[in-house]
LOVO-239934 format. One record per residue (C-alpha): residue number from 1; residue in one letter; x, y negated, z. Coordinates in nm, 2 decimals, padded with zeros to 4 digits. Layout:
# LOVO-239934
SITE seq type      x      y      z
SITE NUM    A      X      Y      Z
...
//
This chain:
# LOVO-239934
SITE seq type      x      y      z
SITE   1    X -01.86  02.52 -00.36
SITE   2    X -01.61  02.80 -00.35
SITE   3    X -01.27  02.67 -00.53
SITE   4    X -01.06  02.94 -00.66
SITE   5    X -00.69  02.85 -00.62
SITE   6    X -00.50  03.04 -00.90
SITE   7    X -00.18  03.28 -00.78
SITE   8    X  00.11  03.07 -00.86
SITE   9    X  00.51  03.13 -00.75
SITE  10    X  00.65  02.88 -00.50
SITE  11    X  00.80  02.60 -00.63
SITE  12    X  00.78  02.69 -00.97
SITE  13    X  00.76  02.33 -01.18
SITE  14    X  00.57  02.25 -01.50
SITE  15    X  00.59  01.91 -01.64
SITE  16    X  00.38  01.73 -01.90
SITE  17    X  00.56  01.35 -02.07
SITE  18    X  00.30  01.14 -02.25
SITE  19    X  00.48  01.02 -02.53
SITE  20    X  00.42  00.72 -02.75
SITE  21    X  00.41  00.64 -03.13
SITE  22    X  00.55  00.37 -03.27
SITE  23    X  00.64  00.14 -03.62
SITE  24    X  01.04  00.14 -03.57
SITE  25    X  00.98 -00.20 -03.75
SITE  26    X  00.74 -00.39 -03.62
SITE  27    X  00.74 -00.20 -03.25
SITE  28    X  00.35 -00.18 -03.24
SITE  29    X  00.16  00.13 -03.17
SITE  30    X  00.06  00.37 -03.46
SITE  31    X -00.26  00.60 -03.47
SITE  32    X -00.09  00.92 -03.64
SITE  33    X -00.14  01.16 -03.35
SITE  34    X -00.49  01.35 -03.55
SITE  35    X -00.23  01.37 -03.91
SITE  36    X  00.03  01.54 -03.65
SITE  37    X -00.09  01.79 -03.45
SITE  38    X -00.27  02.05 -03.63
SITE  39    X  00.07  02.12 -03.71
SITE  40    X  00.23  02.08 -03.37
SITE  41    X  00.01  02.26 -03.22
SITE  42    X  00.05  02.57 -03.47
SITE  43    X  00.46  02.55 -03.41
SITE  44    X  00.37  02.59 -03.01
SITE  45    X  00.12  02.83 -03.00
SITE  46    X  00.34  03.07 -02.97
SITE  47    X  00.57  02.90 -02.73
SITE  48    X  00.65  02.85 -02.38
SITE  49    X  00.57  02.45 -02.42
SITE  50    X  00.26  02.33 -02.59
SITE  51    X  00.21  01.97 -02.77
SITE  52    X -00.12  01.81 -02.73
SITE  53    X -00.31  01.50 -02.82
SITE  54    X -00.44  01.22 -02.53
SITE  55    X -00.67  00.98 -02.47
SITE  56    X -00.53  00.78 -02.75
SITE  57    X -00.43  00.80 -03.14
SITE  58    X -00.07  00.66 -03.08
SITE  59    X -00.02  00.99 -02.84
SITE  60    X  00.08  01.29 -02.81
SITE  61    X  00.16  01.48 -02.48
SITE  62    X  00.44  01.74 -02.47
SITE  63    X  00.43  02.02 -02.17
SITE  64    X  00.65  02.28 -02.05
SITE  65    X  00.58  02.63 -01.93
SITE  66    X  00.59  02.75 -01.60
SITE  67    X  00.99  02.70 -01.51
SITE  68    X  01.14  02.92 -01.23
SITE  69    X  01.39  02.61 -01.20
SITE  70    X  01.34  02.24 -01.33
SITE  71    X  01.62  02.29 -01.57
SITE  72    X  01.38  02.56 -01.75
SITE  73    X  01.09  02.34 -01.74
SITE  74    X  01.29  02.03 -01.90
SITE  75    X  01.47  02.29 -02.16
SITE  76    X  01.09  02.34 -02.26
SITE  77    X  01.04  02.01 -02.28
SITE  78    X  01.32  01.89 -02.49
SITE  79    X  01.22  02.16 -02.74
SITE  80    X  00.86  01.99 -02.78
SITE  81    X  01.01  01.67 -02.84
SITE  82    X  01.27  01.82 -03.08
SITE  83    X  00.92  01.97 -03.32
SITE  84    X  00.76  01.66 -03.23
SITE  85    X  01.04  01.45 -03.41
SITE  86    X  01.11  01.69 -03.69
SITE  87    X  00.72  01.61 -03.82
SITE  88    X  00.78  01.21 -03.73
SITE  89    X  01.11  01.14 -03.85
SITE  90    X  01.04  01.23 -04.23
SITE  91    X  00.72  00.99 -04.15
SITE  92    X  00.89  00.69 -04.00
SITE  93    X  00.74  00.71 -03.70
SITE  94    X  00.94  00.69 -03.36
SITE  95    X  00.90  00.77 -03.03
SITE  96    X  00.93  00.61 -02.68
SITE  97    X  00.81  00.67 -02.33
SITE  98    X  00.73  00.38 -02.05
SITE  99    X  00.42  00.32 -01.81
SITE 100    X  00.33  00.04 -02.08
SITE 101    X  00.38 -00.10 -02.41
SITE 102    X  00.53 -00.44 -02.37
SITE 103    X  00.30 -00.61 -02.62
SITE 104    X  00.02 -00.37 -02.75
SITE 105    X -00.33 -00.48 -02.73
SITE 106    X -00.61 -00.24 -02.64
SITE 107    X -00.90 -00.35 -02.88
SITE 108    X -00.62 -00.26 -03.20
SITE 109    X -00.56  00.10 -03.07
SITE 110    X -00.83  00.42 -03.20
SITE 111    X -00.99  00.65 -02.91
SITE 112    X -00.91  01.01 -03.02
SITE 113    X -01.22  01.24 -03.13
SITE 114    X -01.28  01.42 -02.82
SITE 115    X -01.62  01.44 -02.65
SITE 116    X -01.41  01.43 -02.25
SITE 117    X -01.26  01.13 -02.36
SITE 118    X -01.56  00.91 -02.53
SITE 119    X -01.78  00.98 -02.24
SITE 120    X -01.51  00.86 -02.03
SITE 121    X -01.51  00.56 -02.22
SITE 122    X -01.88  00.53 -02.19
SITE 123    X -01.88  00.53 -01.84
SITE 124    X -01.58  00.35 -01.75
SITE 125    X -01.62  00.05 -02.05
SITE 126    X -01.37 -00.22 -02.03
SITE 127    X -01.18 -00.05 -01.78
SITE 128    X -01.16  00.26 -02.00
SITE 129    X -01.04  00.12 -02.30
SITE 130    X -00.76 -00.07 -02.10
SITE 131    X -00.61  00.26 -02.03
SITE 132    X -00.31  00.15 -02.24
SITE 133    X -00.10  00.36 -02.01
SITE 134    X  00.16  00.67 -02.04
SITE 135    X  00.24  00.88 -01.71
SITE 136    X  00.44  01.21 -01.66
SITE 137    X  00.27  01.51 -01.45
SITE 138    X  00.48  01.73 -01.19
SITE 139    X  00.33  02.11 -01.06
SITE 140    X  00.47  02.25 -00.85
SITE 141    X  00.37  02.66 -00.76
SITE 142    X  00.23  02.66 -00.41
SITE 143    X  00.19  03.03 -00.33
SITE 144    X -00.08  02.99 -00.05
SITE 145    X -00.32  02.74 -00.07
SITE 146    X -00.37  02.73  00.28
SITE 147    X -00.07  02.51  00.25
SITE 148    X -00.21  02.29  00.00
SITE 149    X -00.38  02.00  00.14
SITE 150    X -00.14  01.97  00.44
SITE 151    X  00.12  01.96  00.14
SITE 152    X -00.07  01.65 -00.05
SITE 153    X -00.11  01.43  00.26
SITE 154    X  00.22  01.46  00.36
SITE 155    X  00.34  01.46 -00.02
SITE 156    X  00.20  01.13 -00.01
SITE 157    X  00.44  00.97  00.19
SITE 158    X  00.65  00.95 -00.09
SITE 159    X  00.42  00.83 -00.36
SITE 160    X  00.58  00.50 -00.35
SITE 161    X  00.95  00.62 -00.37
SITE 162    X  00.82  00.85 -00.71
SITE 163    X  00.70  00.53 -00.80
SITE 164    X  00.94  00.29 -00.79
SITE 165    X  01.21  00.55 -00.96
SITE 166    X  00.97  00.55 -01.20
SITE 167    X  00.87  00.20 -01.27
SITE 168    X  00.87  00.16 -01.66
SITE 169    X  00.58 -00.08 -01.70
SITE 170    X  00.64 -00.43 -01.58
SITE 171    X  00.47 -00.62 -01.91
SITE 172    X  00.07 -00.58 -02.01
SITE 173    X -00.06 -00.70 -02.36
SITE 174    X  00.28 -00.92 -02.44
SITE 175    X  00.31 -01.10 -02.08
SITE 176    X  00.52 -01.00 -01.82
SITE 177    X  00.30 -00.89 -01.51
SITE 178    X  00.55 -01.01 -01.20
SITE 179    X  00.47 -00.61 -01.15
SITE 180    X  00.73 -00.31 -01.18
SITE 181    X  00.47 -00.10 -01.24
SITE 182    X  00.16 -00.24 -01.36
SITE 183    X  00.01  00.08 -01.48
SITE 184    X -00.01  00.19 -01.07
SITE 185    X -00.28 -00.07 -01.06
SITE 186    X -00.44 -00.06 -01.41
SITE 187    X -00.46  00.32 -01.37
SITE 188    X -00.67  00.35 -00.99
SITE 189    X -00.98  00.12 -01.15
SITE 190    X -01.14  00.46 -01.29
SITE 191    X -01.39  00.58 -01.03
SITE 192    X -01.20  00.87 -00.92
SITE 193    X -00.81  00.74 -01.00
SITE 194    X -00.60  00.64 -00.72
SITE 195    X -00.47  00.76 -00.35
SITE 196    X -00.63  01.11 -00.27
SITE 197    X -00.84  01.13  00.04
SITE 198    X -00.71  01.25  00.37
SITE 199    X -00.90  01.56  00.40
SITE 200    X -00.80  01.85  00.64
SITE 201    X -00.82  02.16  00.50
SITE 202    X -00.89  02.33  00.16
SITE 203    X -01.28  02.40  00.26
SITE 204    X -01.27  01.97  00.33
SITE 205    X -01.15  01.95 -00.06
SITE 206    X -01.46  02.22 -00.14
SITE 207    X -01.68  02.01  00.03
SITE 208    X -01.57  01.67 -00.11
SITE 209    X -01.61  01.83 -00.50
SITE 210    X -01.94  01.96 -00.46
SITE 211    X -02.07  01.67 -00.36
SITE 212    X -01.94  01.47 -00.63
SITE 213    X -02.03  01.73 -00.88
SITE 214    X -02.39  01.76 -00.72
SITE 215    X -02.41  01.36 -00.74
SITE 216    X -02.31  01.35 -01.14
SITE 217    X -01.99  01.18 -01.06
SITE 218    X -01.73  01.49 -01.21
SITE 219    X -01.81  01.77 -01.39
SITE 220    X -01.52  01.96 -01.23
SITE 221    X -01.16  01.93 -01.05
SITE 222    X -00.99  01.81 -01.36
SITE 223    X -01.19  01.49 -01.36
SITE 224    X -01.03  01.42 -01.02
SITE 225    X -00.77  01.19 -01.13
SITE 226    X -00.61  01.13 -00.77
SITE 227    X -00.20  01.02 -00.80
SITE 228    X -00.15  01.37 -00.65
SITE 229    X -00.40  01.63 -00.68
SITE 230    X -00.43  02.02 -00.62
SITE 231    X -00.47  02.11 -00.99
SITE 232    X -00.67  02.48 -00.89
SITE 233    X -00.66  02.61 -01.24
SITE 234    X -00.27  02.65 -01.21
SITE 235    X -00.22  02.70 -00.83
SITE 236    X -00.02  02.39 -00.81
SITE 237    X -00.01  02.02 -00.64
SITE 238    X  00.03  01.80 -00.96
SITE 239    X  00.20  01.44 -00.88
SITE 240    X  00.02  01.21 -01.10
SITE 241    X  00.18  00.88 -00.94
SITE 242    X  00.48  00.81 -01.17
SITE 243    X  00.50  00.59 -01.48
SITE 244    X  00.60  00.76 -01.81
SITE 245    X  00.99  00.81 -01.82
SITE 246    X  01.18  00.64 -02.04
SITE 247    X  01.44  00.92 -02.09
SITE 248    X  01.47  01.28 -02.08
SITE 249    X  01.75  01.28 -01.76
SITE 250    X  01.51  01.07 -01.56
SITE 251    X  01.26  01.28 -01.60
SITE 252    X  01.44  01.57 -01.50
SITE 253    X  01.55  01.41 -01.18
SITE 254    X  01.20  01.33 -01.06
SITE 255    X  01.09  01.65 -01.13
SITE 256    X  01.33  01.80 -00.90
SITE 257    X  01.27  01.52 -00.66
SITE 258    X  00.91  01.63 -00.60
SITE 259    X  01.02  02.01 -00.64
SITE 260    X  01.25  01.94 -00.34
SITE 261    X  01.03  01.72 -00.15
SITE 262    X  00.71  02.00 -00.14
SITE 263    X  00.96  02.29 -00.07
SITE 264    X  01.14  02.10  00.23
SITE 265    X  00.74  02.04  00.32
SITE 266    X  00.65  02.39  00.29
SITE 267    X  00.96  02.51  00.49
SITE 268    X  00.83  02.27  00.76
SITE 269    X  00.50  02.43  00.75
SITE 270    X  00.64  02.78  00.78
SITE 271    X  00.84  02.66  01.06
SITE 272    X  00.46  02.60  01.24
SITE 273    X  00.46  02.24  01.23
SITE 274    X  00.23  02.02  01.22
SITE 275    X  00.25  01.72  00.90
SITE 276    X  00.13  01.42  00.98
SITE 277    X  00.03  01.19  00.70
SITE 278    X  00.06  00.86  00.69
SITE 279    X -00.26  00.62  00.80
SITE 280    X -00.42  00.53  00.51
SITE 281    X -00.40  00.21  00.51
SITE 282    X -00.04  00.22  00.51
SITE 283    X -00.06  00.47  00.20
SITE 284    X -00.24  00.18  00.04
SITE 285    X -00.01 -00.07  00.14
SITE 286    X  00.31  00.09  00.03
SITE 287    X  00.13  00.21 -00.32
SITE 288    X  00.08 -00.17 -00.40
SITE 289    X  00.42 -00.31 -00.28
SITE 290    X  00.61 -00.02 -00.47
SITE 291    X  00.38 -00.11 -00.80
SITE 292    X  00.50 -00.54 -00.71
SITE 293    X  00.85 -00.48 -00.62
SITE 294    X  00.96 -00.14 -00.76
SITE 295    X  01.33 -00.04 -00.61
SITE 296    X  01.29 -00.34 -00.40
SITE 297    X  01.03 -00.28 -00.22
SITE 298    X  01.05 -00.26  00.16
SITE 299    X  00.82  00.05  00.25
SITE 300    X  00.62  00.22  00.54
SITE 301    X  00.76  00.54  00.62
SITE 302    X  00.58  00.68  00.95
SITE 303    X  00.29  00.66  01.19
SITE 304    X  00.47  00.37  01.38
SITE 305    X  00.48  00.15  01.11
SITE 306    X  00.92  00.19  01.09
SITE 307    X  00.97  00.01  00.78
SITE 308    X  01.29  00.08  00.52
SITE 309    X  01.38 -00.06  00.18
SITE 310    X  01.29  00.22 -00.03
SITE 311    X  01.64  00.23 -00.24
SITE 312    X  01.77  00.31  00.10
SITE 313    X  01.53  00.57  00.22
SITE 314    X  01.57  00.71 -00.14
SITE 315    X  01.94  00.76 -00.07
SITE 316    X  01.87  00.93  00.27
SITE 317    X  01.63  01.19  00.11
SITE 318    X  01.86  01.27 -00.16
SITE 319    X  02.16  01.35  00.14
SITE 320    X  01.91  01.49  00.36
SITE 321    X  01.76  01.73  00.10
SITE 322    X  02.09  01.81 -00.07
SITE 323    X  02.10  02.15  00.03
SITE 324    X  01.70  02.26 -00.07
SITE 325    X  01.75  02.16 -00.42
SITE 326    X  02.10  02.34 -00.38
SITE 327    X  01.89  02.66 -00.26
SITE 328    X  01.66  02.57 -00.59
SITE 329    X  01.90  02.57 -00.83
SITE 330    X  01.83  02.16 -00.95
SITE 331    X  02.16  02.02 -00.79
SITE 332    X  02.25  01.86 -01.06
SITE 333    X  01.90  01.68 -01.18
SITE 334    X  01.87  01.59 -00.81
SITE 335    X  02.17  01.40 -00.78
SITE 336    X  02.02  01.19 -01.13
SITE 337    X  01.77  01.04 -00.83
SITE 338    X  02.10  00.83 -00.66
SITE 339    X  02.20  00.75 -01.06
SITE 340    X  01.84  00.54 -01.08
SITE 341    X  01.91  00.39 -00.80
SITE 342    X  02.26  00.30 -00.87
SITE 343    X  02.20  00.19 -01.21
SITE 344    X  01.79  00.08 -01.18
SITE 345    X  01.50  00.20 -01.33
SITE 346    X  01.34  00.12 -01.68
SITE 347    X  01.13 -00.17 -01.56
SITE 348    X  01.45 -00.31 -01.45
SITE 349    X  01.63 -00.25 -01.81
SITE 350    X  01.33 -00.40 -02.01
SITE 351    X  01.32 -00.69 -01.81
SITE 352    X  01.75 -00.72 -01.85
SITE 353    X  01.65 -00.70 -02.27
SITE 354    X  01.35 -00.96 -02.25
SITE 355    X  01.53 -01.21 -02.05
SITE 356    X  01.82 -01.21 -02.35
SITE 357    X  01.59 -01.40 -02.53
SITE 358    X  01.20 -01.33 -02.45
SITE 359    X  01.12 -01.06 -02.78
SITE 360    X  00.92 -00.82 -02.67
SITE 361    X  00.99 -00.61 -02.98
SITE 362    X  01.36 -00.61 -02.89
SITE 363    X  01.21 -00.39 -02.49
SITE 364    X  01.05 -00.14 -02.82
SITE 365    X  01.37 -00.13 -02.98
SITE 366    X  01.55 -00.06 -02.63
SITE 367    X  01.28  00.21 -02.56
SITE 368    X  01.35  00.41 -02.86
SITE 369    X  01.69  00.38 -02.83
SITE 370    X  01.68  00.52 -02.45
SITE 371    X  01.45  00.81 -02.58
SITE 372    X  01.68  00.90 -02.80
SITE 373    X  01.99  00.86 -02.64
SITE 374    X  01.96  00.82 -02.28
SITE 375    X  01.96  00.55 -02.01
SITE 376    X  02.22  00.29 -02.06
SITE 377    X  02.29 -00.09 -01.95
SITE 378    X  02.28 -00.02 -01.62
SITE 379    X  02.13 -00.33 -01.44
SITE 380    X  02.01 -00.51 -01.11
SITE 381    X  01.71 -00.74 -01.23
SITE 382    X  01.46 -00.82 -00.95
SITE 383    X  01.06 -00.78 -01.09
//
């Protein structure tokens, strides 16, 4: 199966934030996504972002356009969210952003009306209508897509670090998990979620989708829901791995993280070397132990097995690759990555409000606060 691989600018970045809807009272989950977006989507038509609806009611997605620089992307995106709250506001609803709701339960929440999504459902069953989940999506341009798959195995070395930056969902249906990132592990049970495959080349990635288009398992590359993808359509690699960002700064900085991370990857491969991914079972290893532990996690980083907390690995990419995202113009959302890990990451602020006094609807209140005005309490809380 021949794959075209649109033209796409290097390291351009386009970002996408699943946002949720909530009762500013009460903190649960509201089903207004259908009443909003005819409108929304009429506002962006004509725009460089676009808002759209997800898997569920209480959602709505907002993307950016293409961005030369991360800064454009996340200007995009901050418009969205600016129409998006001009239609909720006079409504009462409110918005917030993390991997999980602390305390929503999935049997209360409405599928929306879309025939992808109910014959998901259909096939995945009690699995599919756990997806009580919120993610953000990276893309990054990659202008030859002989570079590509070389580009996702070694990208996926760092899965774990984009994880645990992210890490917004440490409670699941009002309990707290033990997990910094519990959707990680909710999210790889769909048949096709999870760590990609080590493949070597783009005619391997050809191969593997005809096969699982000839056996009735995908209808095309979008139902490939790896944690980092090529996304063909857009001539991209889409990093799928990260939890939903609790604030509009943090997701800036991991959008120039993985901006940075594929172009010093790229340069590499100009250079004529060779990447060598990680073994696979040390992928899966450091996938789970960023999803327990988050910013504490101790993680694999190469073929010998040489093992480093991730915080401080995190802190020796960020000095290392100073001078890429200087060349990319993201300097400043870059240096946002050292700020996570100074200050900790929104698992670790939900679980500094719940242990206050155990009231899950005081993490919602905390949630739309940080939406709206940023990260704050800057804590140290082990999962």
């Amino acid at each position: 199966m021949a794959i075209t691989f649109a033209e796409s600018a290097r390291s351009t970045v386009g970002v996408e934030w699943e946002v949720m809807l909530a009762d500013p009272r009460t903190g649960e989950l509201v089903g207004r996504a259908p009443e909003l977006l005819s409108e929304l989507e009429a506002a962006s038509q004509h725009s460089r972002h676009t808002v759209t609806g997800e898997l569920l009611t209480n959602t709505i997605e907002v993307t950016s356009g293409v961005g030369a620089t991360v800064s454009q992307a996340i200007d995009d995106v901050a418009q969205a969210i600016r129409e998006v709250r001009a239609a909720t506001d006079p409504i009462g609803v409110e918005l917030l952003s993390a991997g999980s709701h602390p305390f929503a339960q999935w049997y209360q929440q409405d599928v929306s009306e879309h025939s992808r999504y109910h014959t998901m459902i259909d096939r995945t069953q009690w699995w599919g209508r756990n997806m009580m989940i919120w993610g953000i999506h990276v893309h990054i341009g990659v202008e030859d897509r002989r570079k590509v798959i070389p580009l996702v195995n070694a990208l996926s070395t760092y899965l774990p670090h984009l994880q645990a930056l992210a890490a917004s969902s440490p409670f699941w249906a009002g309990e707290r998990t033990g997990y910094a990132s519990n959707r990680a592990l909710v999210f790889q049970q769909l048949p096709t979620a999870g760590l990609p495959w080590t493949l070597e080349s783009w005619a391997d990635f050809e191969n593997y989708l005809d096969d699982m288009v000839t056996a009735g398992i995908v209808a095309d590359a979008t139902e490939i829901r790896w944690d980092i993808r090529p996304a063909p359509r857009w001539g991209t690699i889409e990093v799928r791995a990260c939890d939903g960002l609790s604030t509009l700064p943090e997701l800036a900085s991991i959008a120039a993280l993985v901006q940075v991370l594929v172009e010093h990857l790229s340069r590499r491969l100009d250079a004529g070397e060779t990447l060598q991914p990680l073994q696979p079972w040390y992928h899966r290893e450091n996938k789970w132990r960023a999803a327990r532990y988050g910013l504490d996690a101790t993680v694999i980083v190469d073929r010998r097995g040489t093992q480093h907390p991730v915080a401080e690995h995190i802190r020796m990419l960020v000095a290392d690759l100073a001078s890429v995202a200087t060349d990319l113009g993201c300097d400043q959302e870059f240096r946002g990555i050292a700020d996570i890990v100074r200050d900790g990451a929104s698992y670790q602020r939900q679980l500094a409000v719940a242990a206050e006094d155990g009231d899950l609807r005081r993490v919602v209140a905390h949630l739309i606060n940080e939406f709206r005005s940023g990260p704050h309490s800057a804590v140290r809380s082990a999962p």
